[in-house]
C-alpha positions as CSV (number, residue, x, y, z in Angstrom):
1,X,-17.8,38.6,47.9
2,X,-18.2,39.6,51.3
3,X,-20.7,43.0,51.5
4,X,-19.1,45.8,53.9
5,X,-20.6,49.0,55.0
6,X,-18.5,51.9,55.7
7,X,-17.7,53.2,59.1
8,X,-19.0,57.1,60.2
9,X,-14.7,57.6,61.1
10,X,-14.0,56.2,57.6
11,X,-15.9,59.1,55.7
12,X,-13.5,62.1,57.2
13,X,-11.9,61.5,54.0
14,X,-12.8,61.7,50.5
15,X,-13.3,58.9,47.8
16,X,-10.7,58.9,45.2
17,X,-12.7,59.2,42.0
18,X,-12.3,59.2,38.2
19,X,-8.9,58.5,36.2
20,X,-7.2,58.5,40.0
21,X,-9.5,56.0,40.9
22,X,-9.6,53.5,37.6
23,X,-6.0,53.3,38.2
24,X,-5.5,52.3,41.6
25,X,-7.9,50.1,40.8
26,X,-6.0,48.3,37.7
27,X,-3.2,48.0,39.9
28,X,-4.9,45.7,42.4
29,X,-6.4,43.6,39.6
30,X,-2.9,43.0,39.0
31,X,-1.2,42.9,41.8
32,X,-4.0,41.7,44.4
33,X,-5.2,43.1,47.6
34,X,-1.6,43.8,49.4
35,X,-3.0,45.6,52.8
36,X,-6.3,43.7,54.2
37,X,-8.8,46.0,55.1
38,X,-9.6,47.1,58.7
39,X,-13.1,46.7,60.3
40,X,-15.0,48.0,63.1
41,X,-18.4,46.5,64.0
42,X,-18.3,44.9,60.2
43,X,-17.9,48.1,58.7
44,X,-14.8,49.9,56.8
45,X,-13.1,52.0,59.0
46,X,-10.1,52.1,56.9
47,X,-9.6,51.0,53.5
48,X,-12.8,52.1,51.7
49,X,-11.3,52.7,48.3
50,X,-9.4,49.4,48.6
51,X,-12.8,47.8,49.3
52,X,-14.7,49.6,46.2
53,X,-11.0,49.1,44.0
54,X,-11.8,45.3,45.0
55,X,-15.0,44.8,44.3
56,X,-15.2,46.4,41.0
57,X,-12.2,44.2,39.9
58,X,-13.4,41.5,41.2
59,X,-10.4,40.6,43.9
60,X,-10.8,38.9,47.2
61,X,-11.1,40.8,49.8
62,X,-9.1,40.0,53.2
63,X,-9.8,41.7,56.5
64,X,-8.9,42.2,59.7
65,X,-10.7,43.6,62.8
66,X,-9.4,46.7,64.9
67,X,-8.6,45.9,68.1
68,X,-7.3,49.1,69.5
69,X,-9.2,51.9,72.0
70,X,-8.6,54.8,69.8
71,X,-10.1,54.3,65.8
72,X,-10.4,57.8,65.0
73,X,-6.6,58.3,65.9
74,X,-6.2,55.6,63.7
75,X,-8.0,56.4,60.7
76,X,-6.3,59.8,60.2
77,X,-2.7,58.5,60.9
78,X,-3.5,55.9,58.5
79,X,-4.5,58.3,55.9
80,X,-2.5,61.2,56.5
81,X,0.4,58.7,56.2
82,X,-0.4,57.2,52.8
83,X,-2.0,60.8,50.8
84,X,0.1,63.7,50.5
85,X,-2.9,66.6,51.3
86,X,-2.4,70.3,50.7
87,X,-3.6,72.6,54.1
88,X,-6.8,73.0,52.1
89,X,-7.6,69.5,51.8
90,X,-6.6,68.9,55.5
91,X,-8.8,71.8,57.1
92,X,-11.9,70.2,55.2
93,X,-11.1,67.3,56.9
94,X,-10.8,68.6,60.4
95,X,-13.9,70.4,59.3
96,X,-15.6,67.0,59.1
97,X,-14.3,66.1,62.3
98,X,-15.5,68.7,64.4
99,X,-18.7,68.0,63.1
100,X,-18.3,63.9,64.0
101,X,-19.6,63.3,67.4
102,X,-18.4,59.9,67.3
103,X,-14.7,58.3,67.9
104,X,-13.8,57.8,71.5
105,X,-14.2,54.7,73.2
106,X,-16.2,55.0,76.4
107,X,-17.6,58.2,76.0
108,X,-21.0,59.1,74.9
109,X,-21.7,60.7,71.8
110,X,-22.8,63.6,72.9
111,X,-19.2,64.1,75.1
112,X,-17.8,62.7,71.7
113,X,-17.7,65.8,69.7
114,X,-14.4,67.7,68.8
115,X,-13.8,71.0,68.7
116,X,-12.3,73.6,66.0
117,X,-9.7,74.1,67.7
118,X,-8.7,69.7,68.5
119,X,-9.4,68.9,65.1
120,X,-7.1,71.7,63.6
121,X,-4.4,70.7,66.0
122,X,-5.1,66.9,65.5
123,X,-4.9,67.5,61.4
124,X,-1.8,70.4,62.0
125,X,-3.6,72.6,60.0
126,X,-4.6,76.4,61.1
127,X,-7.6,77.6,63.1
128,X,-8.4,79.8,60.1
129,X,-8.4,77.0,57.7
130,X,-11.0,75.2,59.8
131,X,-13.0,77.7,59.6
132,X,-12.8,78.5,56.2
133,X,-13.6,74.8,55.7
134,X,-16.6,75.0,57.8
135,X,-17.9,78.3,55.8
136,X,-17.9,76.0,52.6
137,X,-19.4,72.6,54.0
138,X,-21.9,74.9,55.5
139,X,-22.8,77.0,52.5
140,X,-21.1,75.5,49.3
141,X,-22.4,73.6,46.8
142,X,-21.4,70.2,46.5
143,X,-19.3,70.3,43.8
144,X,-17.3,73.3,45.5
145,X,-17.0,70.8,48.7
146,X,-15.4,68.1,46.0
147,X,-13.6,70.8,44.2
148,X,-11.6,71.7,47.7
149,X,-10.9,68.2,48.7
150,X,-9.6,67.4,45.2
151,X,-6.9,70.6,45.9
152,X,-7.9,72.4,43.0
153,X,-9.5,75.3,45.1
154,X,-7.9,76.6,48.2
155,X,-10.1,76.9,51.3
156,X,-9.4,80.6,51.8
157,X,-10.8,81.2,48.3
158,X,-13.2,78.9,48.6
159,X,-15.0,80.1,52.0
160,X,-15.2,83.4,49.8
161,X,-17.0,81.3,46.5
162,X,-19.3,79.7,48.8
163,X,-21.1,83.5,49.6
164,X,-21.7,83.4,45.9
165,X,-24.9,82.3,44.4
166,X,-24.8,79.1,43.2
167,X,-24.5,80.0,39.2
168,X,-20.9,81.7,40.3
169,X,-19.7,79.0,42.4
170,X,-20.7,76.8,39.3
171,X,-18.2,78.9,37.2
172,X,-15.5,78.8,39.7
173,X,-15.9,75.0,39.8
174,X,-15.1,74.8,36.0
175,X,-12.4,77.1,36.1
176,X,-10.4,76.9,39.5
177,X,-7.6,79.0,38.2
178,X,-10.2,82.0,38.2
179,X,-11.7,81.7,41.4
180,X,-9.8,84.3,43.2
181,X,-10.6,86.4,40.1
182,X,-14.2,85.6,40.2
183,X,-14.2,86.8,44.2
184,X,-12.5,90.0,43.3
185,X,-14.8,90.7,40.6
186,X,-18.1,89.9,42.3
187,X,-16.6,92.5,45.5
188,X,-15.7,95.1,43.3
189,X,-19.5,94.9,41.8
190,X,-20.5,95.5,45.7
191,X,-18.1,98.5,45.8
192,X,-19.6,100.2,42.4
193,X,-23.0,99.8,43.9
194,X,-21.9,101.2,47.3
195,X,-20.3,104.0,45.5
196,X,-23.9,104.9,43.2
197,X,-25.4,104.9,47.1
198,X,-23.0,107.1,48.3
199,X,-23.0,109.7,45.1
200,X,-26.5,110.0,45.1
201,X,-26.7,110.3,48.8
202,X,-24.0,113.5,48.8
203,X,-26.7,114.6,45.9
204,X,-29.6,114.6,47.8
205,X,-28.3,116.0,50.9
206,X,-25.9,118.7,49.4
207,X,-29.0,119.6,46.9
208,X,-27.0,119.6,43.9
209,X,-26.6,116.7,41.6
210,X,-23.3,115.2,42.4
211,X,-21.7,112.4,39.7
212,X,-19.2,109.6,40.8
213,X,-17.6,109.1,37.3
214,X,-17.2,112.0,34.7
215,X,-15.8,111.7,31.1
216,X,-14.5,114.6,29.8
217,X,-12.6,115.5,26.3
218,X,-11.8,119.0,27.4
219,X,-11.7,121.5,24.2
220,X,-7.7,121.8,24.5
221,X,-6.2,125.0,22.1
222,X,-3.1,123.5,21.1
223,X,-0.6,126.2,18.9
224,X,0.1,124.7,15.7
225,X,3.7,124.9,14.6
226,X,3.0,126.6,11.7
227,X,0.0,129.6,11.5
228,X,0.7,129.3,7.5
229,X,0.6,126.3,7.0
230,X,-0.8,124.2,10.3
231,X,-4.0,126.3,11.4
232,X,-6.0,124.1,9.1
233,X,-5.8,121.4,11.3
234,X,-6.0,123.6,14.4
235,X,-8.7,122.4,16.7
236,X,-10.1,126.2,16.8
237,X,-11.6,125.6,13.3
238,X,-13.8,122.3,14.2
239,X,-15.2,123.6,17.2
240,X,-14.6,126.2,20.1
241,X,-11.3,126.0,22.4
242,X,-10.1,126.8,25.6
243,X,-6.8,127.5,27.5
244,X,-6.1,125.1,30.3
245,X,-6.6,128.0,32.7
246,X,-10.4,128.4,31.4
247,X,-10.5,124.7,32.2
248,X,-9.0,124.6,35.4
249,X,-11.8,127.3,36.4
250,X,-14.8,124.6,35.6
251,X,-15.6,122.9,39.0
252,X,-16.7,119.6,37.8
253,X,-19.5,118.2,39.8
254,X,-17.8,115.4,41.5
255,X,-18.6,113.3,44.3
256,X,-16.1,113.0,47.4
257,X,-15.5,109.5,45.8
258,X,-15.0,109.8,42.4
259,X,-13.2,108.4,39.3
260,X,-12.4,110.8,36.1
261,X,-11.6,109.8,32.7
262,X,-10.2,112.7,30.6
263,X,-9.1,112.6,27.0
264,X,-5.6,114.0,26.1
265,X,-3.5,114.2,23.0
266,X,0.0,113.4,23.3
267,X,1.3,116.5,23.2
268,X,-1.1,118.1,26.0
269,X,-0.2,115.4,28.5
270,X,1.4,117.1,30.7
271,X,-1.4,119.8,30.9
272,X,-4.1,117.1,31.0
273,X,-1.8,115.8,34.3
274,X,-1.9,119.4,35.2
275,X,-5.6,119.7,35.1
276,X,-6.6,116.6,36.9
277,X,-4.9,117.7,40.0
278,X,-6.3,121.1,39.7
279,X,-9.6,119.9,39.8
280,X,-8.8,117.3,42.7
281,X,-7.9,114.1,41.4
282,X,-4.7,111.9,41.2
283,X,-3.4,110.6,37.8
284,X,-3.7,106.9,38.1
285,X,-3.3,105.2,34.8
286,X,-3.8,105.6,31.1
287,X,-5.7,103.6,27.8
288,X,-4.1,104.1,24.9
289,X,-6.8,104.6,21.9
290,X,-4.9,103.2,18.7
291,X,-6.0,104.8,15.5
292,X,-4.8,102.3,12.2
293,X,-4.7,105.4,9.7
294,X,-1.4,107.6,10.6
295,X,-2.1,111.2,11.0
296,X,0.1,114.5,11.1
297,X,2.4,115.6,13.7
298,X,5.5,117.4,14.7
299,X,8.0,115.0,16.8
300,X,6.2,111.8,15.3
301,X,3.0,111.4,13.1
302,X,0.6,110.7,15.3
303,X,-1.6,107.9,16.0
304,X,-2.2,108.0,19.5
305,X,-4.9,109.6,21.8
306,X,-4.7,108.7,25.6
307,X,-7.6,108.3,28.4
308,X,-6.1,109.4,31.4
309,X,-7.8,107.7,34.9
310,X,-7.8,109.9,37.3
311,X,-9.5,109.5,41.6
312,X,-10.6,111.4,44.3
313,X,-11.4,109.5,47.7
314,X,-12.3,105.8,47.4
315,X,-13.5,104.7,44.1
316,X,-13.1,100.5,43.2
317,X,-10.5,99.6,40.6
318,X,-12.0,96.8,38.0
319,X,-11.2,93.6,39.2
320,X,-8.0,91.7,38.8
321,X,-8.5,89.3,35.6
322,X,-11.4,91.8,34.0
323,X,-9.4,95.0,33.4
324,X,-9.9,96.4,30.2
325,X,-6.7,96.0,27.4
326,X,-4.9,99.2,27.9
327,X,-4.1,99.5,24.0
328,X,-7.6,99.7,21.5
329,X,-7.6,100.0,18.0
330,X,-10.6,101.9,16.6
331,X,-10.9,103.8,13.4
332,X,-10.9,107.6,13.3
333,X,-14.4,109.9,12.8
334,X,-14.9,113.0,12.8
335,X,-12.4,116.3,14.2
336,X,-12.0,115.1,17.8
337,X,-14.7,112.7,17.9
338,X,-14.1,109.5,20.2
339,X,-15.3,106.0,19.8
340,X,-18.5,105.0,21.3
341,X,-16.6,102.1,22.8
342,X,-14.8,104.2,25.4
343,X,-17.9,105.5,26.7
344,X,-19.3,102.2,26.5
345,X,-16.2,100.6,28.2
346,X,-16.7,102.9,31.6
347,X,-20.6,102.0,31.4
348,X,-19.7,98.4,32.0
349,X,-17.2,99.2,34.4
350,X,-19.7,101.6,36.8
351,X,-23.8,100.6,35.4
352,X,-25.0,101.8,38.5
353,X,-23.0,104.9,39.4
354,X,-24.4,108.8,38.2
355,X,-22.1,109.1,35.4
356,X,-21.4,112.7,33.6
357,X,-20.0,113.4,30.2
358,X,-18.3,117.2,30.4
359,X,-17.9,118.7,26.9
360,X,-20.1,115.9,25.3
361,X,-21.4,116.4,21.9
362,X,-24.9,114.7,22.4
363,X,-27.0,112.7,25.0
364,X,-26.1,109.1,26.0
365,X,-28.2,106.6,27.4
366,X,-27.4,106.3,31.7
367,X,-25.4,109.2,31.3
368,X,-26.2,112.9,32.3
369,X,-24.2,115.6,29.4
370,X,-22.6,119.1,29.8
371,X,-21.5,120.9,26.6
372,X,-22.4,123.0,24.0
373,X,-22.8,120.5,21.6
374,X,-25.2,118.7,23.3
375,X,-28.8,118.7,22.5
């Protein structure tokens, strides 16, 4: 069989590879070589994966020279004709091109080369896209290249993988449907860290320790229904209480930009909403802590505490596809006492940020603790 090489126009576009390939492949075996292939200077300069389909199945292969003045026009009519490409897949292409200074008859190579801005219009894809594409031929790993040609990636997210190290475009590789996810997460991990920066910052220069999250389980006094038969299970007998107007006079230690997470009951919400603005933040959102054992209550029997999320200034939400379930299911412990996994849950969310626990019971590890059952 007669040995070709391939032409430098024919590479603009990708192999076809795996199950995509094996097939085309079976289908010359059976029905022969239909379209010859074209040749420049005895190479490929179209029909590459007819040639490779060819030889592996052991079909004759039949030829024919190009004779026009204008190959590289040729070779992406020819395959923008016969492959139905996505924008993505096009603006890697034109990416390729602008980096091909070869193509146009009569013309050195060095006058050869096309710009961003031809090869965009030649493959009718966006300036942007171009340069998106260039971003990840320039600093994306191989398989991230492959992954956009193949259409499973978009450019725009791509360009954004391809800043990643090389482990993290690995793992958007293996799962494209995450990419965008995987972006948004490793730029809100950028935005923590700028926030501990900026919190310790406005602590050294203000000369008092400021904190950029702060966990609080104020000491609410709630009036039971009932002083006969409902102060037992007031809160004033597990541990000391204070009105919301006590509260409110604390002025919690907070940086500019800063996110609070404050523990309500269902009956105090409104107070709880109440006291976050009072101290400066906006209510943004709530977790729901789910307790399996039903307890007492007057409207319902209650099983419910609530973590309201509260900001000031400019303080990074977790990243779309790694926000926390909003409903968690933990057993109950002691009067008032919250699960460790809370506490644990806005660790993970800001490990480099000064975090604050305000009427905390003991010391955690990375955190700094106000309260009077502290040690």
């Amino acid at each position: 069989m007669r040995q070709l090489q391939f032409h430098k126009l024919a590479d603009l576009f990708p192999l076809m590879e795996g199950e995509a390939f094996n097939t085309f492949a079976a289908d010359i075996k059976a029905r022969g070589l239909l379209q010859p292939i074209v040749v420049l200077d005895n190479k490929v300069l179209d029909g590459r994966n007819r040639y490779r389909a060819c030889v592996k199945t052991q079909v004759a292969v039949r030829v024919e020279t190009y004779t026009g003045d204008d190959p590289l026009g040729f070779v992406i009519a020819s395959n923008l004709h016969r492959r139905h490409l996505d924008e993505s897949q096009r603006a890697m292409v034109a990416a390729k091109l602008a980096n091909t200074a070869e193509g146009r008859p009569n013309k050195s190579a060095q006058n050869c080369a096309v710009s961003q801005p031809e090869a965009a219009n030649t493959l009718h894809v966006s300036r942007r896209s171009v340069q998106h594409a260039v971003e990840v031929r320039k600093d994306g790993s191989a398989a991230l290249v492959r992954a956009v040609e193949r259409g499973t990636i978009p450019v725009s997210v791509a360009a954004k993988v391809a800043k990643l190290p090389k482990e993290q475009q690995r793992e958007a590789v293996l799962d494209p449907d995450r990419a965008k996810h995987l972006v948004k997460r490793t730029a809100r991990v950028d935005r923590e860290r700028e926030l501990a920066a900026a919190t310790a910052e406005a602590s050294r220069t203000l000369g008092v320790k400021r904190y950029g999250v702060i966990y609080a389980d104020p000491p609410w006094r709630f009036q039971p229904y009932s002083e006969e038969t409902g102060s037992d299970r007031a809160a004033d007998n597990h541990y000391p209480t204070m009105t919301i107007d006590d509260i409110a006079e604390i002025e919690p230690p907070a940086a500019t930009d800063c996110v609070l997470f404050m523990w309500v009951t269902v009956p105090v919400l409104a107070l709880g909403i109440k006291l976050m603005e009072r101290w400066g933040f906006a209510y943004k959102s709530a977790c729901a802590w789910h307790k399996p054992a039903i307890g007492t209550g007057y409207w319902f029997r209650n099983q419910l505490e609530l973590l309201l999320v509260g900001t000031r200034g400019n303080v990074p939400a977790p990243a779309m596809g790694y926000q926390p379930p909003q409903v968690q299911t933990y057993e109950r412990g002691k009067h008032s006492e919250k699960p460790d996994a809370f506490a644990d849950m806005i660790a993970t969310l800001f490990p480099t940020t000064p975090k604050l626990e305000m009427f905390a019971r003991r010391k955690r590890n990375g955190w700094d603790a106000w309260g009077n059952q502290a040690l």
